[in-house]
C-alpha positions as CSV (number, residue, x, y, z in Angstrom):
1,X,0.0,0.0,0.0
2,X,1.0,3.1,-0.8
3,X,2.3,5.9,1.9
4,X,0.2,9.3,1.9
5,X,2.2,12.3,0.9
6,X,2.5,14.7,3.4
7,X,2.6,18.6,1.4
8,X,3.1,21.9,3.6
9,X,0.7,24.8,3.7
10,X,0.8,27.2,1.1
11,X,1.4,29.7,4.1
12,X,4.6,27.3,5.0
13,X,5.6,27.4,1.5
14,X,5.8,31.0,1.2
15,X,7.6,31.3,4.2
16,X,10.2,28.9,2.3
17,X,10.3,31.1,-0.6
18,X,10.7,34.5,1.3
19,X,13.6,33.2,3.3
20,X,15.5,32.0,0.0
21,X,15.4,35.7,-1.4
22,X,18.7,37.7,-0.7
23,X,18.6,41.1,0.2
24,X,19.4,43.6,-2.2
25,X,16.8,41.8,-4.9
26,X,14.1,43.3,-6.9
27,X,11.4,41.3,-7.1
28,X,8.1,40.4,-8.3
29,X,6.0,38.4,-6.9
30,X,3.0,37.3,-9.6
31,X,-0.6,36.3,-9.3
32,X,-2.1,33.7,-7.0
33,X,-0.2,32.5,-4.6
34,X,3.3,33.9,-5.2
35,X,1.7,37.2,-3.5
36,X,1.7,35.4,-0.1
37,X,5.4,35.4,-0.2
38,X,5.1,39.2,0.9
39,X,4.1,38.4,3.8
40,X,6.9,36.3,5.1
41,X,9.9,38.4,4.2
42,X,12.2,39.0,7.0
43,X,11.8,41.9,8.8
44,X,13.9,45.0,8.5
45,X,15.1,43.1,4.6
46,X,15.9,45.5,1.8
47,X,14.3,43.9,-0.9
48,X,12.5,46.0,-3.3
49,X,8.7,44.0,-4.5
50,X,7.9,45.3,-7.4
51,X,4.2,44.8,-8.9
52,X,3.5,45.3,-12.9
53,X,0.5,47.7,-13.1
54,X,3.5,49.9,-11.7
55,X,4.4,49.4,-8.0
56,X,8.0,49.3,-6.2
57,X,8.6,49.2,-2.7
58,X,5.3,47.2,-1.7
59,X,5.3,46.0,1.9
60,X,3.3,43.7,3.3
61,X,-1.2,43.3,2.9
62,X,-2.3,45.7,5.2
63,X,-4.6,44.4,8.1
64,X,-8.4,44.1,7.5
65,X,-10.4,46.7,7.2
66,X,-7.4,49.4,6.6
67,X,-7.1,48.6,3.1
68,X,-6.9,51.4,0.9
69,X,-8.5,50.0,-2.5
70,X,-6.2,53.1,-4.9
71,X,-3.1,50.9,-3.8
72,X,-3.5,47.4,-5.3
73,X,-1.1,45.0,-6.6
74,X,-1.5,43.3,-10.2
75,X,-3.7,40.6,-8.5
76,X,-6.3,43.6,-7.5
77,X,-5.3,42.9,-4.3
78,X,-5.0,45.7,-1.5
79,X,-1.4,46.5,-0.6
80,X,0.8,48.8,1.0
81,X,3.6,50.4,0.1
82,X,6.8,50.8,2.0
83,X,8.5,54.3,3.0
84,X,10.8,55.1,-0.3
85,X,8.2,53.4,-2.3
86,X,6.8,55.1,-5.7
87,X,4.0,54.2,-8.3
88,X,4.5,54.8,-12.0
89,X,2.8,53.8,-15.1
90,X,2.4,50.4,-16.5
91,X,4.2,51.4,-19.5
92,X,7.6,52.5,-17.1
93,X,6.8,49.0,-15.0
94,X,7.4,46.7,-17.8
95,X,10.6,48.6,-19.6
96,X,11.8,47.5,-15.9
97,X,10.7,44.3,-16.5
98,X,11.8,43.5,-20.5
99,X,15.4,45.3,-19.7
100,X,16.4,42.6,-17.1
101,X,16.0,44.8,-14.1
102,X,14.6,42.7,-12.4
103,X,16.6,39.7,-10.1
104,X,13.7,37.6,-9.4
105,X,10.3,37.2,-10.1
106,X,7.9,34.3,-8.5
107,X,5.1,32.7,-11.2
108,X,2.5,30.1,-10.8
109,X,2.6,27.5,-13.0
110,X,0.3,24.4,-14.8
111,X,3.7,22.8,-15.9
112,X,7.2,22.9,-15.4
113,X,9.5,20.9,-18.1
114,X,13.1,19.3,-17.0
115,X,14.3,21.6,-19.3
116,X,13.1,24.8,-17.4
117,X,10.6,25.1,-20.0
118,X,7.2,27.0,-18.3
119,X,3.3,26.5,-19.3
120,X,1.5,28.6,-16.8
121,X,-1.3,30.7,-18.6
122,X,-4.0,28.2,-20.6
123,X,-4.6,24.4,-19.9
124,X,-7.5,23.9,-23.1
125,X,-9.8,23.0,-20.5
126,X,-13.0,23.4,-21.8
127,X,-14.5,26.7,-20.2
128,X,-10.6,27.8,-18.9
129,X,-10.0,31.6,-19.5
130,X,-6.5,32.4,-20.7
131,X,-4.7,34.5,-18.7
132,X,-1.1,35.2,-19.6
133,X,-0.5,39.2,-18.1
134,X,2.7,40.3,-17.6
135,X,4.0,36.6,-17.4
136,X,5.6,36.0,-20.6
137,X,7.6,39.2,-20.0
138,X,8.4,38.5,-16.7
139,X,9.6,34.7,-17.0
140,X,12.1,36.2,-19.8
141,X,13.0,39.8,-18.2
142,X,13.9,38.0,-15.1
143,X,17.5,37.7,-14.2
144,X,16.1,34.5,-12.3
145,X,12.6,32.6,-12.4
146,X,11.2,31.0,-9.4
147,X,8.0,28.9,-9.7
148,X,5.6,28.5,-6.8
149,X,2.9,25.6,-7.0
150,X,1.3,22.4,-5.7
151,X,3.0,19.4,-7.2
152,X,-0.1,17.7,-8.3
153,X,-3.2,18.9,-10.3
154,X,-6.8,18.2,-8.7
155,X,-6.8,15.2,-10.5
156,X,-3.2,14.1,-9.2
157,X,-1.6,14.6,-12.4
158,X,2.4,15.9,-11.7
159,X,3.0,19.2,-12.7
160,X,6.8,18.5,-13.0
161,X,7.0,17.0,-16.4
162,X,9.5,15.8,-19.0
163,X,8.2,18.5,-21.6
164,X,5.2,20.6,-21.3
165,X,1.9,19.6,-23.0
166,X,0.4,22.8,-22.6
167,X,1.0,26.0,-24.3
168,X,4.3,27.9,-23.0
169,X,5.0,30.8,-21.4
170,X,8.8,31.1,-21.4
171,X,11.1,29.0,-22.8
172,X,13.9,27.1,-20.1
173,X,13.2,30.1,-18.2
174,X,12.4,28.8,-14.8
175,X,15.7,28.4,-12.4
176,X,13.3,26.7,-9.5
177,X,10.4,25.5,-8.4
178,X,9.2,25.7,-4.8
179,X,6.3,23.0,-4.3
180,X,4.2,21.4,-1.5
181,X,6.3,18.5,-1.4
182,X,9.7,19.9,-2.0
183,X,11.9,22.5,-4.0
184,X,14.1,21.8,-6.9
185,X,16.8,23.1,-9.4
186,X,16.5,22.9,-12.9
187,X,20.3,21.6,-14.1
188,X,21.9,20.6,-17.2
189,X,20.4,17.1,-15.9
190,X,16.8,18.1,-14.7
191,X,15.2,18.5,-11.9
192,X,17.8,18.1,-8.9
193,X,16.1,17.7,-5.6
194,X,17.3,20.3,-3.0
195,X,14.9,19.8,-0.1
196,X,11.6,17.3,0.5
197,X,9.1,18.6,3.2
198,X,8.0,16.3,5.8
199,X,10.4,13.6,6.0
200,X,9.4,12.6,2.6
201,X,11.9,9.9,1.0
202,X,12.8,10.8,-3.1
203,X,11.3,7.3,-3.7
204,X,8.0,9.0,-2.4
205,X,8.2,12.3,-4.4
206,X,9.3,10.4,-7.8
207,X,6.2,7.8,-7.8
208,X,4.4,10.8,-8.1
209,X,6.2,13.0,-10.4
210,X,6.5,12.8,-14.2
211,X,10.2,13.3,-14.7
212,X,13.2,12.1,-13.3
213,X,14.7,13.5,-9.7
214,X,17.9,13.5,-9.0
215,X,20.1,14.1,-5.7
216,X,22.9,16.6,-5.1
């Protein structure tokens, strides 16, 4: 009989995520759960979140019931924004991100190939709404691509794959991907397992992913 996996939180994950950014970085963290990652960033940190309807230097969601609904992030969600911080238009937000200004940006994702290769804006579900944004630029302007989802689909379907079936974003653009069962590096080799959550062997994690793991 097979052993139940054991994923984090999301809330756990973004802590993960937030305490693998150095300071100094630019980043952007994208629609969907990636925002969370805000939240978790160490205190007192000098990293820069920048937000592409033309945001830099957003701090943390503000606490219920003090949002102010003029200062939202791309998501539409209420924000705030850090002293030093500045708004802009959208056209001056993504020249930042096409000329590589960026060091990091944080995506969702439907697939992510051992290649690096990402699919993260249409599945051809019947009744799915396309949705690519400012992804495309962002998985390419990025000095570095970090994606941030569940491992399996509803239907437990890996989303770590040997080449995408759905329609790209970005070409081996993606440097990692943080998921609920463990983070990993995309090398010359594929996917190279730095860290499984909870104990969880490699022999666990591969039975349930679509590609090949390897170890350090």
């Amino acid at each position: 009989m097979s052993v139940p996996l054991r994923p984090i939180s999301r809330q756990e994950l973004a802590k993960k995520i937030a305490h693998r950014i150095p300071e100094g970085s630019y980043v952007n963290l994208g629609i969907g759960m990636p925002t969370q990652i805000g939240n978790y960033l160490p205190e007192n940190a000098e990293i820069m979140l920048h937000s592409e309807n033309g945001i830099l230097g957003m701090g943390p969601a503000p606490p219920e019931g003090k949002e102010d609904w003029d200062l939202i992030n791309a998501g539409k969600q209420a924000v705030t924004l850090l002293p030093g911080g500045a708004f802009f238009s959208q056209t001056d937000s993504f020249a930042m991100m096409r000329g590589g200004h960026l060091d990091i940006c944080v995506l969702g994702g439907f697939q992510v190939s051992q290649t690096g290769d990402l699919a993260s804006w249409h599945t051809g579900e019947h009744g799915a709404i396309p949705a690519v944004g400012g992804a495309m630029d962002l998985a390419v302007g990025a000095k570095k691509t970090f994606v941030m989802m569940e491992h399996l689909t509803k239907n437990g379907t890996s989303k770590l794959v040997e080449q995408c079936s759905y329609p790209l974003t970005g070409l081996a653009c993606v440097a990692m991907v943080f998921t609920d069962l463990g983070i990993f590096e995309i090398t010359p080799a594929g996917f190279m397992v730095i860290e499984l959550f909870n104990d969880m062997s490699i022999d666990e994690v591969q039975a349930v992913t679509a590609a090949p793991l390897s170890l350090l």
